[in-house]
MIRO-475789 format. One record per residue: x, y, z of N, C-alpha, C in turn; residue in three letters. Coordinates in pm, whole numbers. Each point is the difference from the previous one (the first is absolute). Layout:
REM residues N
{{X, Y, Z}, {X, Y, Z}, {X, Y, Z}, ALA}
...
***
This chain:
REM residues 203
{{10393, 25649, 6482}, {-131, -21, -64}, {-60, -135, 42}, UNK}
{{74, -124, -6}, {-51, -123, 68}, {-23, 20, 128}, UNK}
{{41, 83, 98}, {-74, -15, 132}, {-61, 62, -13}, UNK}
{{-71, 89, -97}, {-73, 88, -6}, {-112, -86, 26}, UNK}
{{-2, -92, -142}, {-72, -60, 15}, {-63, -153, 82}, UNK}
{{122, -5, 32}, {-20, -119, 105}, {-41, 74, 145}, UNK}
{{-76, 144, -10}, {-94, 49, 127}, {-110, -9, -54}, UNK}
{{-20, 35, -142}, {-136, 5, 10}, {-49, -137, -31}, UNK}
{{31, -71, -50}, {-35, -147, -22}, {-91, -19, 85}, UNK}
{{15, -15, 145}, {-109, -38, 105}, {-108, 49, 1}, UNK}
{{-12, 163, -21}, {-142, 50, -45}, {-32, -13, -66}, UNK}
{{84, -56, -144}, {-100, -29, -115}, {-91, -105, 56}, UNK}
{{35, -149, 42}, {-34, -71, 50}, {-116, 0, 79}, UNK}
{{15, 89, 82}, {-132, -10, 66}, {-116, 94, -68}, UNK}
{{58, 82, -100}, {-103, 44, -24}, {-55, -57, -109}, UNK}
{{84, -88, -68}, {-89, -129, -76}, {-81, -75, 100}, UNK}
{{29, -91, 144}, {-92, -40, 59}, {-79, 66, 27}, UNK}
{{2, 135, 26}, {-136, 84, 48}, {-98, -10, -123}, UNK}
{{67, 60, -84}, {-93, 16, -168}, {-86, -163, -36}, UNK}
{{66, -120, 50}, {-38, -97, 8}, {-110, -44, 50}, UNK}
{{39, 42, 156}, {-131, -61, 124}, {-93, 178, -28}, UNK}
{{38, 70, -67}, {-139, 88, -15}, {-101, -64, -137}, UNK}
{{80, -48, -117}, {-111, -35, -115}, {-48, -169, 84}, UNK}
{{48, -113, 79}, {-80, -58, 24}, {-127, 13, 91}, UNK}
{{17, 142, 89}, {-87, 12, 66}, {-148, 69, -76}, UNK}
{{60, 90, -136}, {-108, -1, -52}, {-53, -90, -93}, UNK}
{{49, -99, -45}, {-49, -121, -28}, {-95, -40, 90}, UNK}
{{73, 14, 110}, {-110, -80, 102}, {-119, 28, -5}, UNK}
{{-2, 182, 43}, {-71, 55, 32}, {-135, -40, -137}, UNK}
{{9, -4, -146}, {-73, -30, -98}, {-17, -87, 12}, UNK}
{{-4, -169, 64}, {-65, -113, 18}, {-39, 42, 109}, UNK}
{{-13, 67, 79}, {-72, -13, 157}, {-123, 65, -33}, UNK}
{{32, 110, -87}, {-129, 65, -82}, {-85, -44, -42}, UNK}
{{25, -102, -64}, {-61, -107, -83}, {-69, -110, 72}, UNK}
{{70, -54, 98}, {-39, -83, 103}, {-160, 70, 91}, UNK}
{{36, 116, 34}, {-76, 16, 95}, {-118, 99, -121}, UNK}
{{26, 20, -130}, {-110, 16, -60}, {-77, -70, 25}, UNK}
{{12, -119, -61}, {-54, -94, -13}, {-87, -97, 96}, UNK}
{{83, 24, 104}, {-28, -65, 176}, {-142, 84, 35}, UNK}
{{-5, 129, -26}, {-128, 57, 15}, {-105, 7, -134}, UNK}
{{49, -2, -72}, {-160, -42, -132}, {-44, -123, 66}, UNK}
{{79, -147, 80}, {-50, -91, -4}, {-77, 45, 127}, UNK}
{{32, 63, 42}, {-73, 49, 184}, {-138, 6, -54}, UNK}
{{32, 129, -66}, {-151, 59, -32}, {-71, -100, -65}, UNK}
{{3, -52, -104}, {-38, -66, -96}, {-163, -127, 75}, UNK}
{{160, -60, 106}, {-50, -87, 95}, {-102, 42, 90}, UNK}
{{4, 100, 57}, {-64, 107, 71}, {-159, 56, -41}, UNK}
{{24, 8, -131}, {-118, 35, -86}, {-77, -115, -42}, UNK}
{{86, -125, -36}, {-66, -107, -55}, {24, -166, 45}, UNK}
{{-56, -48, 141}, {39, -79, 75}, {79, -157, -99}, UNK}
{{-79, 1, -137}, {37, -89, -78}, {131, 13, -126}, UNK}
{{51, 169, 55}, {123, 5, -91}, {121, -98, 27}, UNK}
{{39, -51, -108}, {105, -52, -22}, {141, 17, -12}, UNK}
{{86, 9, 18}, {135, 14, -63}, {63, -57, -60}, UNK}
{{62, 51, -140}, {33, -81, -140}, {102, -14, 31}, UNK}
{{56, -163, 5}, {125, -47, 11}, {149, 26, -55}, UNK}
{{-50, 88, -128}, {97, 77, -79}, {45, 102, 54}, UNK}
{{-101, 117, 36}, {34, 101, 77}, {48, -11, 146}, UNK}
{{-15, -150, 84}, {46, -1, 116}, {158, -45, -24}, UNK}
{{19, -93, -68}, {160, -20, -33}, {70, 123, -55}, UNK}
{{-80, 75, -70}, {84, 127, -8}, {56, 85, 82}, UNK}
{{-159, 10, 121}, {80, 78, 108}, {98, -76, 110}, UNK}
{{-35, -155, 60}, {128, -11, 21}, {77, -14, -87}, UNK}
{{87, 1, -97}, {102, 12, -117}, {45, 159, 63}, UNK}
{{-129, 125, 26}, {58, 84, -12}, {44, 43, 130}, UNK}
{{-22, -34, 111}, {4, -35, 168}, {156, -15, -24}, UNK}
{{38, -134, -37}, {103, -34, -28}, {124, 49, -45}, UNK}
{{-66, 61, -113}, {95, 96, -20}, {56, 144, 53}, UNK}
{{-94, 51, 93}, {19, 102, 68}, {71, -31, 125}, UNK}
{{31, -175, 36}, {66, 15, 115}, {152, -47, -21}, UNK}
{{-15, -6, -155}, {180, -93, -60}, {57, 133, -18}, UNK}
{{-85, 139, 1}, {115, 136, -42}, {-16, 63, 121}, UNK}
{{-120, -48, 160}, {49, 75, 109}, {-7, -106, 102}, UNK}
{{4, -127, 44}, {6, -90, 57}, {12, 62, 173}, UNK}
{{28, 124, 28}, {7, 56, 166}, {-161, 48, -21}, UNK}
{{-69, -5, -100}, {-122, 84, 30}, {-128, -110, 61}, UNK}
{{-11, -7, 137}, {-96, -44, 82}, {-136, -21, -14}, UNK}
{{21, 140, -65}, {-172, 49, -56}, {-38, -83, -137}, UNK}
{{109, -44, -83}, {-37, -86, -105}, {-22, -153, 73}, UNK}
{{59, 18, 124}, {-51, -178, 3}, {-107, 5, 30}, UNK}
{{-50, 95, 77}, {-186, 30, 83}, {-80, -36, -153}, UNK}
{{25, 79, -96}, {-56, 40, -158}, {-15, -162, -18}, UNK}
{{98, -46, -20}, {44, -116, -37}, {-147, -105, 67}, UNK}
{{92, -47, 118}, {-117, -65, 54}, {-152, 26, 2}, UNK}
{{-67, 160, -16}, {-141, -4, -41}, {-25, -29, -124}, UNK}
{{91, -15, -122}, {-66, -39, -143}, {50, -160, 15}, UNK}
{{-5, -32, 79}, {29, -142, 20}, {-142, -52, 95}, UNK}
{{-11, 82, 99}, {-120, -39, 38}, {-86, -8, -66}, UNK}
{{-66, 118, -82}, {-86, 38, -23}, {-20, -140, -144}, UNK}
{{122, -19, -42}, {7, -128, -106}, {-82, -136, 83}, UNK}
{{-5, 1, 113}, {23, -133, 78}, {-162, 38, 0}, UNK}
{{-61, 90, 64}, {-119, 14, -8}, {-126, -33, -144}, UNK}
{{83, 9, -90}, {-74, -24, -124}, {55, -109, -50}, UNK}
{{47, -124, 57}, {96, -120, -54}, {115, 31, -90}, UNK}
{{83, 105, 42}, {87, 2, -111}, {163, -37, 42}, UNK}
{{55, -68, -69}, {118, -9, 20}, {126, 24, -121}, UNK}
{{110, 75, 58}, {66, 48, -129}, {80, -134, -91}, UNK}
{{-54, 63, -122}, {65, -109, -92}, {143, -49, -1}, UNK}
{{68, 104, 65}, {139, -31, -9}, {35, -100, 68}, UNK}
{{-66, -39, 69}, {34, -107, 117}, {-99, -83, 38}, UNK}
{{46, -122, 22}, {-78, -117, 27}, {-77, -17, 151}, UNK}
{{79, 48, 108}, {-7, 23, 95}, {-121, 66, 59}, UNK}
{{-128, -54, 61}, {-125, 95, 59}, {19, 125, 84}, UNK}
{{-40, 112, 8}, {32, 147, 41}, {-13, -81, 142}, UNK}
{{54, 42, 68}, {3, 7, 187}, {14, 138, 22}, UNK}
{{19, -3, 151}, {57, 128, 72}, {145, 41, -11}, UNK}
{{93, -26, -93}, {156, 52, 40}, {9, 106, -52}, UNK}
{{-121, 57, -110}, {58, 91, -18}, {-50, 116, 130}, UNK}
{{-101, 21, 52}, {-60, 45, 114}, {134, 3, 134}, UNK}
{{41, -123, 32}, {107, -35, 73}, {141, 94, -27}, UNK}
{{24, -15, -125}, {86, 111, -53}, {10, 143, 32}, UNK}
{{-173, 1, -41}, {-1, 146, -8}, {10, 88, 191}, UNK}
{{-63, -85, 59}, {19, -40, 177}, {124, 45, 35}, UNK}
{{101, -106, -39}, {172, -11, 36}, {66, 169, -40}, UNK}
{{-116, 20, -143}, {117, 127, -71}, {-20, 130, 72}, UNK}
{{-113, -10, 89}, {-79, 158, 66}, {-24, -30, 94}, UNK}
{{51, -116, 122}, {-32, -33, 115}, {-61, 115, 102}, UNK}
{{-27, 135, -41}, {-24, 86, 98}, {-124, 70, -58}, UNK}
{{-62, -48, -156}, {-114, 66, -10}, {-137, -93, 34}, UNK}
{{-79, 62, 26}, {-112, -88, 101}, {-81, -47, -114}, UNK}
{{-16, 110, -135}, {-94, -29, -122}, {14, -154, -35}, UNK}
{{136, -95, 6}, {46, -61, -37}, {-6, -117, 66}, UNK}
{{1, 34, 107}, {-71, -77, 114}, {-146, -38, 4}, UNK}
{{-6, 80, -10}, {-211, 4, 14}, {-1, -47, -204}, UNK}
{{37, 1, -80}, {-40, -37, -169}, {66, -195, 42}, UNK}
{{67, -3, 100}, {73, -159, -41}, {-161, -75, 115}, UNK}
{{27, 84, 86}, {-94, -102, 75}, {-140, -3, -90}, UNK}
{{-102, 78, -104}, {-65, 17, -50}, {20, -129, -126}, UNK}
{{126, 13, -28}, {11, -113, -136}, {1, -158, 86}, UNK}
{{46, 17, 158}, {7, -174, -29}, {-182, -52, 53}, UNK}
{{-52, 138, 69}, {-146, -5, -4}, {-70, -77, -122}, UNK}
{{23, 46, -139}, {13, -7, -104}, {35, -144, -30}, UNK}
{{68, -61, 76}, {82, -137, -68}, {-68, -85, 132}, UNK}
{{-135, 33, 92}, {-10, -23, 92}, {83, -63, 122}, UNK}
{{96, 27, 53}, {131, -37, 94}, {-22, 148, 57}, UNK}
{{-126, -84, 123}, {-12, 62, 95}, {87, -69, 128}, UNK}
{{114, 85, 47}, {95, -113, 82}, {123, 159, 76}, UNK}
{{75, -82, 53}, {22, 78, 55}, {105, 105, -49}, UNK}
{{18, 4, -126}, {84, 32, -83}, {-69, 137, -65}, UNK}
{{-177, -69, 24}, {-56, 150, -53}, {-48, 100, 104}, UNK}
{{7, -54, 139}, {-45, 68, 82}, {148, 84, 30}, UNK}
{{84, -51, -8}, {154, 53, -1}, {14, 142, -72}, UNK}
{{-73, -74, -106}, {63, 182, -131}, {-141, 82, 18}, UNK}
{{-70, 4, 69}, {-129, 65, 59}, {19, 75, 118}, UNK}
{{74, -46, 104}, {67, 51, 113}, {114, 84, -48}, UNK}
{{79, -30, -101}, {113, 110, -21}, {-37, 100, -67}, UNK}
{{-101, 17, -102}, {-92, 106, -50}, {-4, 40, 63}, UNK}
{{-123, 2, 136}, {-44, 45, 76}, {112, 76, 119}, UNK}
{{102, -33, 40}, {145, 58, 38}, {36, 74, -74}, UNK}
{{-2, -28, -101}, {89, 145, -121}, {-109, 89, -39}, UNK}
{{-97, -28, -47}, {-85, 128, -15}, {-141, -22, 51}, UNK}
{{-6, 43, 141}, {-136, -23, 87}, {-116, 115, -26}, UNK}
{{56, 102, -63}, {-97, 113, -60}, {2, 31, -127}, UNK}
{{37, -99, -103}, {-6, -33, -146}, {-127, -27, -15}, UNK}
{{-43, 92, -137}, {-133, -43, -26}, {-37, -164, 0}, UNK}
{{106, -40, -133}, {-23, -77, -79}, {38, -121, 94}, UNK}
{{81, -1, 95}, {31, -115, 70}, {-110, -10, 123}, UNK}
{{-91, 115, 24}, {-100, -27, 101}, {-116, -55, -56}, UNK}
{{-3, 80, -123}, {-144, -112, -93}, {20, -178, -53}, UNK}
{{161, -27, -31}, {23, -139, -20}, {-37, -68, 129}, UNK}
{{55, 65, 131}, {-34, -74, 123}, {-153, 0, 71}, UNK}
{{-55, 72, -64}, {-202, 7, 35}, {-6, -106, -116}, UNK}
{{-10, -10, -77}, {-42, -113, -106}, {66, -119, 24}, UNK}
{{120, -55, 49}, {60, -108, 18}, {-31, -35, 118}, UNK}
{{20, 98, 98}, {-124, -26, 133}, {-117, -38, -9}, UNK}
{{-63, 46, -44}, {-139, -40, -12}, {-50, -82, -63}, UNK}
{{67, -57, -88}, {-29, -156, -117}, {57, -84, 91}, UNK}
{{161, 17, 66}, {12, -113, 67}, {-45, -6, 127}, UNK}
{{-64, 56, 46}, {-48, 16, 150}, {-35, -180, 10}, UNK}
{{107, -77, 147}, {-14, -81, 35}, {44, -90, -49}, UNK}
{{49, 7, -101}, {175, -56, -58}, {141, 31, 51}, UNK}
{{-16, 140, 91}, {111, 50, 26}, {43, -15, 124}, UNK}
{{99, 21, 37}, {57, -28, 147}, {-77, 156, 100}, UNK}
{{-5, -29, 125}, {-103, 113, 82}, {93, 123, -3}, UNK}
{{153, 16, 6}, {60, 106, 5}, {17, 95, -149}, UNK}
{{7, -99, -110}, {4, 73, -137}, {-163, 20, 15}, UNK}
{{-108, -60, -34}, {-152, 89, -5}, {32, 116, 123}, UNK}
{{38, 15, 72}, {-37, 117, 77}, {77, 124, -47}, UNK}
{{116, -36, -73}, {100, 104, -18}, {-106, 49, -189}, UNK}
{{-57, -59, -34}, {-27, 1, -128}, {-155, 63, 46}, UNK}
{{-91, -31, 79}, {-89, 89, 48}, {41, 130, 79}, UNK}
{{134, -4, 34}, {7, 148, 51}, {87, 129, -143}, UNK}
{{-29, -83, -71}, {110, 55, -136}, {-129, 83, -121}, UNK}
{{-134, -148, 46}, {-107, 66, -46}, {-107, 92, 66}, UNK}
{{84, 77, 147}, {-77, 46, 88}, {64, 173, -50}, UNK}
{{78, -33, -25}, {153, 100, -37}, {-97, 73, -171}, UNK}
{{-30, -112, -109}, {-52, -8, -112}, {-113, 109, 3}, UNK}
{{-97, -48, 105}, {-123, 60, 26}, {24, 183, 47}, UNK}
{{88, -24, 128}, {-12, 125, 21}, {67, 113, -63}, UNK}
{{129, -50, -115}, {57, 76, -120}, {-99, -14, -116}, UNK}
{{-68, -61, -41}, {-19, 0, -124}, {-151, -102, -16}, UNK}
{{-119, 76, 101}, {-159, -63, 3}, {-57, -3, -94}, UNK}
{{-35, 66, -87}, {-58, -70, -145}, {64, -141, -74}, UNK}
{{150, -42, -9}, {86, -42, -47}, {-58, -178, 103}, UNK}
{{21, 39, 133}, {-9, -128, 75}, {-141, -23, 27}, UNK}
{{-122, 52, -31}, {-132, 39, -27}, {-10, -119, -128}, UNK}
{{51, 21, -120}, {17, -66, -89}, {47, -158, 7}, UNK}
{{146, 11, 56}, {45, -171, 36}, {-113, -86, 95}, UNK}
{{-32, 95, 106}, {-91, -70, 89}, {-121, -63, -100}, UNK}
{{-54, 71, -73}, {-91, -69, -109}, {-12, -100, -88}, UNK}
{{136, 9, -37}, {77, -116, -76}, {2, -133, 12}, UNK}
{{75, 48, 212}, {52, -97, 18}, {-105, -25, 149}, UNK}
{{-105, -15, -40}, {-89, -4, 161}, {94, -92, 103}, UNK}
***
């Protein structure tokens, strides 16, 4: 009877760790919910009303809740991307989280970079935030070029590179503007109403 049970012992085991890493992942999954609720009311909000604000209460909540979705799945990549846009989007409206004394920078962006080195979205959202922190250098022409390598027929990474092209036109080194005008040549002939629009924007 004891070796009986000294076989199954090991499966109990893991199937306590399984039962484990399955309820933190849905933990997770309910702050990421929450996170990216929230990440888009402020989209729209902003979107609709150039002078909306974001209440400092509700921004420490969502990072609080960022946070917590990456202490029960810490391999999930996609929470650092999450992560770093409610951090931007804080930085854009002067906000910095209460928890910490420390002014928002780019690490969490950097992070989120290191954790998905192969998605281009991530690439093309970091070079957009240090736009953002104006550090135009070669660090941003860097994560603009690897976008553009990882996803050269991505919507969303051909419209960041027509708009970042075209604001910085003549800030940039001659080989990144050309790769970033041929990205918005790419823009135009996938998707002409869309680059019809940026061109307007961004004469």
């Amino acid at each position: 009877m004891l070796k009986r049970w000294l076989l199954v012992l090991p499966a109990i085991a893991l199937l306590a760790v399984a039962l484990n890493t399955a309820f933190n992942l849905i933990r997770s999954e309910i702050w990421r919910y929450q996170t990216q609720d929230f990440l888009e009311f402020w989209q729209a909000e902003t979107k609709a009303d150039s002078n909306y604000k974001i209440n400092q209460r509700d921004f420490d909540v969502t990072v609080n809740g960022i946070d917590k979705a990456l202490n029960n799945a810490p391999f999930a990549s996609e929470l650092r991307v999450l992560k770093a846009r409610v951090l931007e989007l804080g930085f854009r409206h002067g906000l910095t989280p209460t928890q910490t004394a420390e002014p928002v920078d780019l690490t969490a962006w950097r992070e989120a970079v290191l954790a998905r080195p192969a998605w281009p979205y991530s690439w093309s959202a970091y070079a957009q935030a240090r736009s953002q922190h104006s550090l135009i250098d070669p660090q941003f022409e860097a994560a603009l070029v690897r976008a553009d390598e990882l996803g050269p027929w991505e919507q969303k990474v051909m419209e960041n590179a027509t708009i970042l092209g075209r604001y910085y036109r003549g800030w940039l080194s001659e080989p990144v503007q050309q790769r970033l005008d041929d990205s918005s040549a790419r823009l135009a002939q996938l998707y002409p109403w869309r680059a019809k629009q940026l061109y307007k924007q961004y004469p």
